[in-house]
C-alpha positions, 0 to 999 in steps of 0.5 A: 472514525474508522466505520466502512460500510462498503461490500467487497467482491468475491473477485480475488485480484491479487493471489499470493501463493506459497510464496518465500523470499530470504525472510518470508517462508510460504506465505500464501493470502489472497486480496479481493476487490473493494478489500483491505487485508491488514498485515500484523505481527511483531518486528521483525515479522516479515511484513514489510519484506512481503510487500517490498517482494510484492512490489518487486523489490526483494526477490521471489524465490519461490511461489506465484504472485497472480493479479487478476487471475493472470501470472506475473513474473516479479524481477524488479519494481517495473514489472509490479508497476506494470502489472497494477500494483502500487506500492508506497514504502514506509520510508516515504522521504528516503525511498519514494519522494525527490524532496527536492522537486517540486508537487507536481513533478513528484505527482505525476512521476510515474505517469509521465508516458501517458503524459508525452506525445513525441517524446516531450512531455504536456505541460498543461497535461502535467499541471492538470492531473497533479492539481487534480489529485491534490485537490482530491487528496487534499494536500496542503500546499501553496502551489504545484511548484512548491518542494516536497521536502518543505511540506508536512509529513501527512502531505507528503505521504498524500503526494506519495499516494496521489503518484501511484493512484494516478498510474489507476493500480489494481493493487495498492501496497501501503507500508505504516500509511500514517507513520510521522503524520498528524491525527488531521492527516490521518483520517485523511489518509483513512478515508482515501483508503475507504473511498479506494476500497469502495471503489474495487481497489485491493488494498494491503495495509501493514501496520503496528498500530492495532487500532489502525489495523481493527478498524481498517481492514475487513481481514487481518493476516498475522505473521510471525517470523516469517510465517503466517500463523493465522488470519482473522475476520473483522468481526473476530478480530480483537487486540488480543487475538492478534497479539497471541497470534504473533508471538505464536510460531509453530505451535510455541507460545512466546 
């Protein structure tokens, strides 16, 4: 179900350097193009605090964030969104969905400038590139008007996905993608993540589920209270090693 057959570059788009935050301490990675890097590590691992720094959400307090080749100043989501990195929280209906509004408007959210001439948005603009990423997403829904929040939780985290792929990131930062999803909307999901890395994005990918995170991503960096305590390729890589690499912190065994 998981089976990738795509090469990735050696171009390196995004480039983590000896970054710390309040929770992560000199955490250092890079993410080619057409790679999917996988985050693993315990709760309270610091995974989620990284991408959310990454994604312009949490302070830098020290370190460099580089996307392709060119150094960014982190302050707020703006400044990722800008500079091509799209994050999708893991806490998709209280952090990145209006479920009150409707598909399209949730779709096309983030794009809603280049949609625009003299201030007012195109409404044959905006109707074509939200039917456009639904029907390539596949999200099951009656029309483009209909609420986000009567929508399934696989559809819902499509519609999250379907509004950053359309601002065309460089990056994309996905928290737990399948958390609250069905098995159908999962392989979905999976997919999509395949066809983005086949495509050239650079995809960073947290999540709890082992399984899930074998046989997504071609590199998995484990993190430990904060800390990295090891990377493994794909051909390595097997449940155990990571697990001992995340109740592993500075050369103590939990």
């Amino acid at each position: 179900m998981f089976a990738r057959g795509h090469v990735f570059t050696q171009e390196v788009v995004l480039d983590v350097d000896q970054v710390s935050t309040d929770v992560v301490t000199d955490v250092s990675l890079r993410v080619r193009a057409g790679e999917v890097v996988a985050l693993a590590g315990l709760v309270g691992a610091g995974r989620s605090e990284l991408c959310r720094a990454l994604a312009g959400d949490l302070p830098i307090r020290s370190g460099q964030v580089s996307v392709d080749g060119r150094p960014i100043l982190l302050r707020r989501p703006s400044d990722a969104v800008r500079a091509g990195i799209a994050y999708a929280p893991e806490e998709r209906k209280a952090q990145a969905l209006l479920l009150r509004r409707s598909v399209r408007d949730n779709v096309t959210l983030a794009v809603l400038r280049r949609l625009s001439r003299l201030r007012f948005v195109r409404g044959s603009a905006e109707r074509a590139l939200a039917a456009s990423y639904v029907h390539r997403l596949r999200v099951r829904t009656p029309s483009l008007e209909q609420e986000v929040g009567k929508l399934s939780g696989g559809n819902q985290q499509k519609v999250v996905l379907a509004r950053w792929l359309a601002r065309r990131p460089r990056v994309l930062l996905l928290d737990e993608p399948t958390r609250g999803v069905d098995v159908g909307a999962k392989a979905e999901i999976y997919r999509l993540i395949a066809e983005l890395a086949e495509n050239g994005m650079a995809v960073v990918v947290v999540s709890s589920e082992l399984p899930e995170v074998l046989g997504l991503a071609d590199r998995i960096v484990v993190l430990q209270r904060g800390r990295v305590t090891g990377e493994l390729d794909r051909s390595d890589a097997t449940e155990e090693s990571i697990l001992a690499l995340a109740m592993t912190s500075e050369g103590v065994d939990a």
